[in-house]
N, C-alpha and C positions, 0 to 999 in steps of 0.2 A: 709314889709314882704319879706322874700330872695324868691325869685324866683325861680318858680317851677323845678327839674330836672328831670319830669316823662316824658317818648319818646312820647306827643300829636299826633305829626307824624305817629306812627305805626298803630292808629286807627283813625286817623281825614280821610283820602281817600283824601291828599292831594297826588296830583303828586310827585311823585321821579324820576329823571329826568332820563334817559335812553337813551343815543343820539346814541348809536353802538350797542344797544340792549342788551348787556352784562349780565344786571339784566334778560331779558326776558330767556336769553339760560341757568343761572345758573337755574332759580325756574326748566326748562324743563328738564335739567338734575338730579336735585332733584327728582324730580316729577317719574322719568323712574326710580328708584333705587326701592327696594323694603324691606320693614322693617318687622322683625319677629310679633310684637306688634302690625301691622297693620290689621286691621277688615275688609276691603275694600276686591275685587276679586282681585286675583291674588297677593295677599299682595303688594300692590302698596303702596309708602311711601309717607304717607297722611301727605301734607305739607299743617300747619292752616294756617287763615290769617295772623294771628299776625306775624306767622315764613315767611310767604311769606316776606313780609315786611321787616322785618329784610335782607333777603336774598339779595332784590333788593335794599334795603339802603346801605349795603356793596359794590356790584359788580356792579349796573348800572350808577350810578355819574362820570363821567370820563372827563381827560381834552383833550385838541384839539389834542393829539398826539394818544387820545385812549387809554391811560394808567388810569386804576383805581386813584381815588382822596382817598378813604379810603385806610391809611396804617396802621391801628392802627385800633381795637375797641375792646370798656373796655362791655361787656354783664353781665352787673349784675341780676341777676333775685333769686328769692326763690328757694329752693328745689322741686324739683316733677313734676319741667315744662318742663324738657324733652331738657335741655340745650346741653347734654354730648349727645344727638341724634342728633339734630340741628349741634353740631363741629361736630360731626362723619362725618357727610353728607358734612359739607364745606371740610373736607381732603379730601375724597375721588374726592370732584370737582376739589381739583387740582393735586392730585394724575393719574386720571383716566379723569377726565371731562375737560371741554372746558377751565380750566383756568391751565392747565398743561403745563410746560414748559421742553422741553430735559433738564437731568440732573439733574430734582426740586428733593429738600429735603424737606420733610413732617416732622415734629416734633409735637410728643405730648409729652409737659413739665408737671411736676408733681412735688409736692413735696416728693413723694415717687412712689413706682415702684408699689405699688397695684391699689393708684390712676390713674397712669397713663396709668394702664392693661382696666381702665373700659371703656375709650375711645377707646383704640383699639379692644376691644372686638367689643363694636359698631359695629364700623366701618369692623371689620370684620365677624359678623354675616350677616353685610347687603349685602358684598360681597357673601358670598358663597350662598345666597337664590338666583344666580342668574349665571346659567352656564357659560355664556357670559363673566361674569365679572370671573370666577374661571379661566378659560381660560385665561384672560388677565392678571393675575395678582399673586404671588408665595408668599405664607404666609409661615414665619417662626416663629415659636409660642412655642416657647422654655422658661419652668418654671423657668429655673436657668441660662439661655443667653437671645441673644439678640430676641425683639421680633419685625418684622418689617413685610410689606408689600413691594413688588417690584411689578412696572410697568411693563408689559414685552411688550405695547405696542412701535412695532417700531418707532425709531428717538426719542422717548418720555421717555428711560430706566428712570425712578424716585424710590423715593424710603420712604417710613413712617417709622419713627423709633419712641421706646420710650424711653424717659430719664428723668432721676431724681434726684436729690440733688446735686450732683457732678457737680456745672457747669463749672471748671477745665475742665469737661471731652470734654466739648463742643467747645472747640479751636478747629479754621483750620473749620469749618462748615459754611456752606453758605446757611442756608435753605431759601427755597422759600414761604413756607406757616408754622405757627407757632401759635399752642395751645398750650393758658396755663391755664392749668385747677385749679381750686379753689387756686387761689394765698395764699387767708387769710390761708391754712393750710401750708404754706411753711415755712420752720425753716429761722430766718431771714437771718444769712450772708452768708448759702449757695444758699438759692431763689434768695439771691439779687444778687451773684454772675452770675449762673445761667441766670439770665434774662438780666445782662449788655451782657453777652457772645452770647447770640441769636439776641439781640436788632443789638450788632453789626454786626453779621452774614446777619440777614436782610440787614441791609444797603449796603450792597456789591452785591446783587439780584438787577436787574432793576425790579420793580411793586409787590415787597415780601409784606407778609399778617402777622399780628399776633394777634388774635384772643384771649381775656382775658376771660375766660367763669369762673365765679364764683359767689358764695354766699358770704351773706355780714361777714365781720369779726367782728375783737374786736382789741379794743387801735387806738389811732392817730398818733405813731408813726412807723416807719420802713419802706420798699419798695413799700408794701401791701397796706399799709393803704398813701402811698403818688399817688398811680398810681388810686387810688379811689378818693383823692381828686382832681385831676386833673380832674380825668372824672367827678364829681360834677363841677367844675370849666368851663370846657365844657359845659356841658348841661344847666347848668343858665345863658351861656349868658355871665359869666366873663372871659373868655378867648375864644381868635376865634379861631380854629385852625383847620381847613378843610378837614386835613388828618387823624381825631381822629374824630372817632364816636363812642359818649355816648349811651348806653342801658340801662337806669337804671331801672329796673321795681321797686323802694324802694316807702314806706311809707315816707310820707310828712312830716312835723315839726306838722303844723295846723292839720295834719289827725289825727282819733281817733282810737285805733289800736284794741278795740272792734267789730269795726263797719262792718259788714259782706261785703258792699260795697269795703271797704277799700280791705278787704280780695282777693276780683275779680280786683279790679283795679290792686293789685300789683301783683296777679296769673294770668296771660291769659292763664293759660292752666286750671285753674279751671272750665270754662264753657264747657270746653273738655271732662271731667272726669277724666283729671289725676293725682287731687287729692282726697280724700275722705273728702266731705265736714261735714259729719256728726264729723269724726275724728278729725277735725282742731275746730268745737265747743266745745267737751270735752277738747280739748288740752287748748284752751285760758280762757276756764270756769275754768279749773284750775288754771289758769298764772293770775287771776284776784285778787286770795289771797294770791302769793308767786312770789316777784322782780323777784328770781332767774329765774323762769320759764316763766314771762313776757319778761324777756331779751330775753330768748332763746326764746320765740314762735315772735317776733319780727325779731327777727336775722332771724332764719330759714326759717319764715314763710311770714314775711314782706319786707326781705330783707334790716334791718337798722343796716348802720356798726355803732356801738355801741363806743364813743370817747373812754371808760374805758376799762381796758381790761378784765374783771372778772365779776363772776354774785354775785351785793354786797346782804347781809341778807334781805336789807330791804330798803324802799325808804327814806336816812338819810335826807333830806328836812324834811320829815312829822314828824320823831322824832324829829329834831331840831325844830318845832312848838309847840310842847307838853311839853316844857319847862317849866312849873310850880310853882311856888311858895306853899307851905306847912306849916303849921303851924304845926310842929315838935309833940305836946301832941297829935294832932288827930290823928296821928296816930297807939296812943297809945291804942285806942279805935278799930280799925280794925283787922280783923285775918291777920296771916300776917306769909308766906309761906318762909324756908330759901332754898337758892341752894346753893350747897359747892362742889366746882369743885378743887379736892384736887392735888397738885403738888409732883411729884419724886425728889428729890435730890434737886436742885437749883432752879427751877424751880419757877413760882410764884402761887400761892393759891389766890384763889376768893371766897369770899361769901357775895351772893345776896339774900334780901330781896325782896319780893315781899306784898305788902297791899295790900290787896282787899277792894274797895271803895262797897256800896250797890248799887251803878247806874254800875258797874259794871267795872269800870275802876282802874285802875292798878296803884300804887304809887312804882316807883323801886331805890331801892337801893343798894348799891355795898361798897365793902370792898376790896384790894389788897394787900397781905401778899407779902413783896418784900425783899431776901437777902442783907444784908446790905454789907458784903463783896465786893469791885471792883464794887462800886455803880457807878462811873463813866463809867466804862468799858462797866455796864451793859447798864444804859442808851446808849451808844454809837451804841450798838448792835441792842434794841431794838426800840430805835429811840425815846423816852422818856423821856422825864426829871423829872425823879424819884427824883433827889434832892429837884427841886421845889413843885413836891408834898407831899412830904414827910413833906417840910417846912410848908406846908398849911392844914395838916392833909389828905390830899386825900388819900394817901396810910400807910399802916404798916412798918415800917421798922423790920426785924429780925435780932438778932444779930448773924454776922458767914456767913458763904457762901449757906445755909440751913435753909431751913421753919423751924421755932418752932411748932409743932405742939402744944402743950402746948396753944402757946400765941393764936393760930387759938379756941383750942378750949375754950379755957377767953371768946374770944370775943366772939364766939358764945353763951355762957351762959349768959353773958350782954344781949344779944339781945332778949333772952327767957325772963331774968328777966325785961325787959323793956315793950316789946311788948306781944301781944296776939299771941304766936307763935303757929302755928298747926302742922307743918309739918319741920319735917330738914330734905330734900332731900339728901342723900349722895349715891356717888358711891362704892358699899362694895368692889372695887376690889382696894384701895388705901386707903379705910377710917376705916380699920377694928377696930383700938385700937382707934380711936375718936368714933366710932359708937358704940362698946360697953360702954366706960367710959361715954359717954350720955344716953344711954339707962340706965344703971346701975343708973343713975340719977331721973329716971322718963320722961326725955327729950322725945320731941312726935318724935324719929328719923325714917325715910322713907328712904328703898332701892329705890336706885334710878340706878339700871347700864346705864351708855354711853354706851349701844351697839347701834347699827344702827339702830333698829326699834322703841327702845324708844325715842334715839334722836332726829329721825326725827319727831316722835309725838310732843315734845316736842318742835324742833327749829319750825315747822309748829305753835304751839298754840303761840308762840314768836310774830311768824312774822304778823301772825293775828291780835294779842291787837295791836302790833304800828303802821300797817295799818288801823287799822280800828280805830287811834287816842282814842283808851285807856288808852293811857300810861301815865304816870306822872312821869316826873325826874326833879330832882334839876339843870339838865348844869355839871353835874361831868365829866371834861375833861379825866380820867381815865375811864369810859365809857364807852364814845364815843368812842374812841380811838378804843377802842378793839372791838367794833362793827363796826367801819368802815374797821379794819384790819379782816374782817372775808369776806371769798369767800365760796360760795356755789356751790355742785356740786348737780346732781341728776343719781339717776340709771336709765339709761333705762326700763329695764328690771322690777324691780322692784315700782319704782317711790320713791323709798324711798330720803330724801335729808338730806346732810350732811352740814355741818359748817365744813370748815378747813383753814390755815394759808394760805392769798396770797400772800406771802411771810414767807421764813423759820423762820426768827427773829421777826416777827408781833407778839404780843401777844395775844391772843382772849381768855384768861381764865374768863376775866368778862360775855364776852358773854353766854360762856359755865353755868356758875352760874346764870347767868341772867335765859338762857330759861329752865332751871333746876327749877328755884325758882318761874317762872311766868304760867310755865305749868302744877305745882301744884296747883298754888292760880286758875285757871281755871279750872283744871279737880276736883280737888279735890271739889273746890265748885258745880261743876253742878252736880257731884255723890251723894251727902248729901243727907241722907233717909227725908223727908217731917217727920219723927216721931223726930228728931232733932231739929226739929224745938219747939221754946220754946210756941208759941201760938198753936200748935197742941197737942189735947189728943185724942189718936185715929186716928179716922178718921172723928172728928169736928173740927170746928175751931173755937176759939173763940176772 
């Protein structure tokens, strides 16, 4: 089992060594500062234990010259725990407090200028609740210039600036103490330029600080996600490195990310109150039937940087289990629900079958109308080998650069005439002349619009059946595919959640057919009047 990277330290009550007191004078000057947020008399800036801790694991460890041992620490923790308060207070210790040097440069890094406004806000609210400190110190707080802090304490002129994207801009600086706030949202080659420009700024200070305060990201590659595997590589034990101190408040491998304990292990400000614990149950009671929202309540809430970069539809482990074997006539016997996710111009057309089994599970199958035209070209694009399925029957070819709609609607009248079909979901804002020439038929056709409220009814009943190991497919690598090429977003605001491309050239049109065709064979069955029913007359049964 990899070895644990949680800080046992911060809460075990082991000694942190303090040999020139260092730790003891930094908590005392914390301690004297005073916080708007703060409940206490006098608004005194109520430092937990947890944050003591941290404080005195930063600044009291020092070697025989008296020079701090920590020059680096990576502070990973969750959302809500009061991180962006905790840096406020370390700048101002060396802006203003006992670890201030004539000349020091204060830097809060960002990857943009809003983020990097929210630590200087901080830091500047806590000043001005405190005349002393207004006195010492000249804030310049300009919406469309620079926004900084100056020392005006004698022999000590320093100075906090903030900056962002541009680390170009940051030549020729030598700062002394260095926040970088939530790295994972930094654009890659400007952050990482950015952070080589300060790293080496640092090095040119005798005893400089830089301080990594963020939430866990997504992907395993780039600047971000290598200054995190180091600090994992730190904290388990595989690399020693004495001047880098790990913080990782993250959920474990072995931990169960349900588990409320889990919850306070990886929050220590949750026994504080600052978060709402009632809030974080409804959050994860949802994340328990949609990946998407597992990811993120994990990420935000658990703080686990996530290897992939995206939140995928569905946990593709669990549908690759549901692999199935079928005997082709049974399901001739089942109702059995179409989704026709219709294409513009070149584009490709999808339509998906869905069977409903009587125990409730789901048989799906899938069709892909694919331009024959620059077949090469196209696979190349979309990263497909349309040839080979074509050869094997997985997909349609069309003759021309353009859907036949014609051959789209053949097939779907096969499928009627084959199957026990109820339902052919279509979107009328694309399927108008297939929608009528089947109704015209007798066909049982179903408006179906992709707008955002249906979708998301419908990608939600999706992601349901194959979590909840409903599903039943044949291994159709034309599928899969398009299920694994789907990223999901969610509204805040709304909660509504979407299916889109994570990547421009991914195709996801099977998906789109799929949860089109499966969130009929679902709704459409649970809505069925009891009078439908063939052993009901009345309201007897026989």
């Amino acid at each position: 089992m990899p070895a644990s990277t949680f800080p046992e330290w911060i809460f075990d009550n082991s000694p942190i060594p303090d040999p020139f007191g260092k730790g003891q004078r930094a908590v005392d000057f914390i301690r004297a500062l005073r916080h708007v947020k703060s409940t206490v008399a006098g608004r005194a800036f109520t430092l937990h234990p947890f944050q003591e801790r941290i404080i005195r694991g930063i600044y009291g460890p020092c070697d025989a010259d008296g020079e701090r041992l920590v020059r680096k620490a990576f502070f990973g923790i969750p959302r809500g725990n009061r991180k962006t308060t905790l840096s406020a207070a370390m700048s101002l210790l060396h802006l203003i407090g006992p670890e201030r040097v004539p000349g020091g440069e204060i830097v809060f890094a960002a990857g943009d200028k809003r983020q990097a406004s929210i630590a200087f806000k901080e830091a500047r609210e806590i000043l001005t609740l405190d005349q002393r400190l207004v006195k010492a110190t000249r804030i310049v707080n300009q919406r469309n210039a620079a926004r900084e802090i100056e020392s005006l304490l004698p022999g000590f002129e320093s100075k906090l600036e903030v900056v962002s994207s541009d680390g170009s801009r940051q030549n020729g600086t030598t700062p002394s103490f260095v926040l970088c706030d939530e790295i994972h949202a930094w654009k890659e080659a400007s952050g990482s330029e950015m952070m080589e420009v300060l790293e080496s700024g640092l090095a040119k200070r005798p005893n400089g600080l830089m301080v990594i305060a963020t939430t866990a990201g997504r992907g395993a590659d780039g600047f971000a996600a290598n200054e995190y595997a180091y600090a994992r590589d730190v904290a388990s034990g595989k690399v020693i490195a004495p001047s880098f101190l790990p913080i990782l408040f993250e959920i474990q491998d072995s931990d169960d990310w349900t588990d409320e304990a889990v919850w306070h292990r990886c929050n220590p400000g949750l026994q504080y109150g600052f978060q709402d614990i009632k809030d974080l149950r409804n959050k994860a009671q949802r994340a328990k039937n949609m990946p998407s929202a597992a990811y993120g309540f994990q990420q935000y809430h658990l703080n686990k940087w996530h290897g992939n970069s995206r939140d995928p539809l569905f946990d593709m482990p669990t549908y690759d289990r549901r692999k199935l074997d079928d005997d082709e006539p049974d399901l001739e016997q089942l109702p059995a629900y179409i989704g026709v996710d219709l294409s513009q111009t070149g584009d490709l057309t999808a339509v998906a079958v869905a069977f409903r089994h009587g125990d409730g599970q789901i048989t799906l199958r899938n069709t892909c109308f694919v331009p024959a035209a620059d077949l090469e070209g196209r696979a190349h694009r979309d990263r497909a080998p349309y040839q080979q399925w074509a050869d094997r029957d997985l997909i349609q070819l069309c003759p021309g650069g353009v859907i036949d709609q014609k051959q789209v609607e053949d097939h779907i009248r096969n499928l009627c005439a084959t199957y026990d079909v109820q339902e052919i979901a279509v979107d009328p804002a694309l399927a108008r002349v297939l929608s009528q020439n089947l109704s015209d038929d007798g066909l049982p056709v179903f408006t179906h619009p992709q707008s955002a409220v249906i979708m998301s009814e419908a990608t939600g009943n999706l992601v349901r059946t194959v979590n909840g190991e409903l599903i039943r497919h044949d291994g159709d690598p034309v599928l899969r595919q398009h299920f694994d090429n789907v990223a999901v977003s969610s509204n805040p605001q709304s909660g509504l959640i979407r299916m889109h491309k994570q990547r421009s050239n991914g195709r996801i049109d099977a998906a789109v057919a799929s949860a089109m065709a499966v969130s009929r064979a679902v709704t459409a069955h649970n809505k069925k009047s009891r009078y439908d029913d063939p052993d009901v007359i009345g309201l007897t049964c026989i």
